[in-house]
C-alpha positions in Angstrom: 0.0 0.0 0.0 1.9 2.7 -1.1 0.2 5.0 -3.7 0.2 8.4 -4.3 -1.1 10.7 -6.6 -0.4 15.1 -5.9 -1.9 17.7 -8.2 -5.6 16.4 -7.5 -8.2 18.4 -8.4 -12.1 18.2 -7.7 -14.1 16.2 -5.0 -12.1 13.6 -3.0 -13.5 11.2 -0.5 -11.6 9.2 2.1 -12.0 6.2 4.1 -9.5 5.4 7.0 -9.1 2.0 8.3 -8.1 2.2 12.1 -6.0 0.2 14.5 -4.5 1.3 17.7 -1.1 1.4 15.8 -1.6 2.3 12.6 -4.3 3.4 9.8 -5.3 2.9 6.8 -6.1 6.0 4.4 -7.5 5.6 1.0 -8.6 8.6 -0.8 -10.8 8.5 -4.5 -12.0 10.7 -6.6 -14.9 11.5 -7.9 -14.9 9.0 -10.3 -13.7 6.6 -7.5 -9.9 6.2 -9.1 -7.6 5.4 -5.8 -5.7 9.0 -5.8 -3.6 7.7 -2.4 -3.2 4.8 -0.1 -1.1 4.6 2.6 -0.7 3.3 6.2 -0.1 6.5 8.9 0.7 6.6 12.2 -2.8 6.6 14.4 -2.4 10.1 15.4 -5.4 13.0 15.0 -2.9 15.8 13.9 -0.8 13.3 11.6 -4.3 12.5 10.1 -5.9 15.6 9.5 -2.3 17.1 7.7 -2.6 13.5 5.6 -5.8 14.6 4.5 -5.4 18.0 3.8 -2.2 17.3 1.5 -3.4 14.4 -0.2 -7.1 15.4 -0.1 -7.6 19.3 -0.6 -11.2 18.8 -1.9 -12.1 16.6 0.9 -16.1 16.6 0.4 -16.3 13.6 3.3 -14.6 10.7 5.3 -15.6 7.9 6.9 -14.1 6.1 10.2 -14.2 2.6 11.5 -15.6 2.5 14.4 -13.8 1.5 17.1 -12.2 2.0 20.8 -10.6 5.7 19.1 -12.9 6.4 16.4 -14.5 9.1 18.3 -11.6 10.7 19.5 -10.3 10.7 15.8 -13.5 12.1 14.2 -13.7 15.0 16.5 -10.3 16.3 16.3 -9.9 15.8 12.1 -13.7 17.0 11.5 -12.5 20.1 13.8 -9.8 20.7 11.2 -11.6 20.0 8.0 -14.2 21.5 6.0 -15.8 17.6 5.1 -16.2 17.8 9.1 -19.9 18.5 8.2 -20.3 15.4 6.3 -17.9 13.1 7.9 -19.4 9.7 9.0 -18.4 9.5 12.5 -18.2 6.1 12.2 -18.7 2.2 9.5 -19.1 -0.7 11.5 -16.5 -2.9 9.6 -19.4 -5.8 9.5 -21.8 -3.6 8.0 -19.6 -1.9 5.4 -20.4 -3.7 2.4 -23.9 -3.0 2.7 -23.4 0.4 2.9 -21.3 1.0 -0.1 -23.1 -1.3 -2.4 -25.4 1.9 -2.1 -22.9 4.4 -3.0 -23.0 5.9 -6.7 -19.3 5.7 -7.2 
C-alpha cells in the first residue's frame, strides 16, 4: 500500500481503516480512481495534515468504528471543512452494505 497521486483536483473522499497502531487512508476521486493509499501513524494531527495534503477537496470521510474512532472524528472533522459530512463512524461488518449503495 503505497500509492500516491499530488496535483488532485475536484471532490475527494476518504476512508481510513483504524488500528491502535496504525491506519489505513484511502482517498478517490470522484470518479472513484484510488488517488492515495497509505498506512499513517494513528495520530489525529498526523491524520488531519494527511488529509489535507493528499485530499484538498475533501467533500467527506468515513471512520471505522472502534475504541478511538471518536476521539479521531472530533479532532480531524474540527480541522476540516468535510467535518460536516464526515461519517463519525462504518461498522466494519456492515460496510459492504453500505457501499453497495454508493453511486461511485
Amino acid at each position: 500500500m503505497a500509492k500516491s497521486t499530488t496535483g488532485i483536483a475536484g471532490p475527494t473522499y476518504a476512508g481510513l481503516d483504524v488500528s491502535l497502531k496504525e491506519t489505513a487512508v484511502c482517498i478517490v476521486d470522484d470518479a472513484g480512481k484510488t488517488v492515495f493509499e497509505r498506512m499513517v501513524p494513528t495520530d489525529p494531527g498526523l491524520l488531519a495534515s494527511c488529509l489535507a495534503k493528499h485530499a484538498p477537496g475533501l467533500e467527506r470521510f468515513g471512520i471505522e468504528s472502534g475504541a478511538t474512532s471518536a476521539w479521531l472524528w472530533r479532532v480531524i472533522s474540527s480541522r476540516s471543512t468535510a467535518g460536516r459530512s464526515a461519517s463519525p463512524a462504518i461498522d466494519a461488518s456492515q460496510a459492504p452494505r453500505s457501499w453497495s449503495r454508493c453511486p461511485v
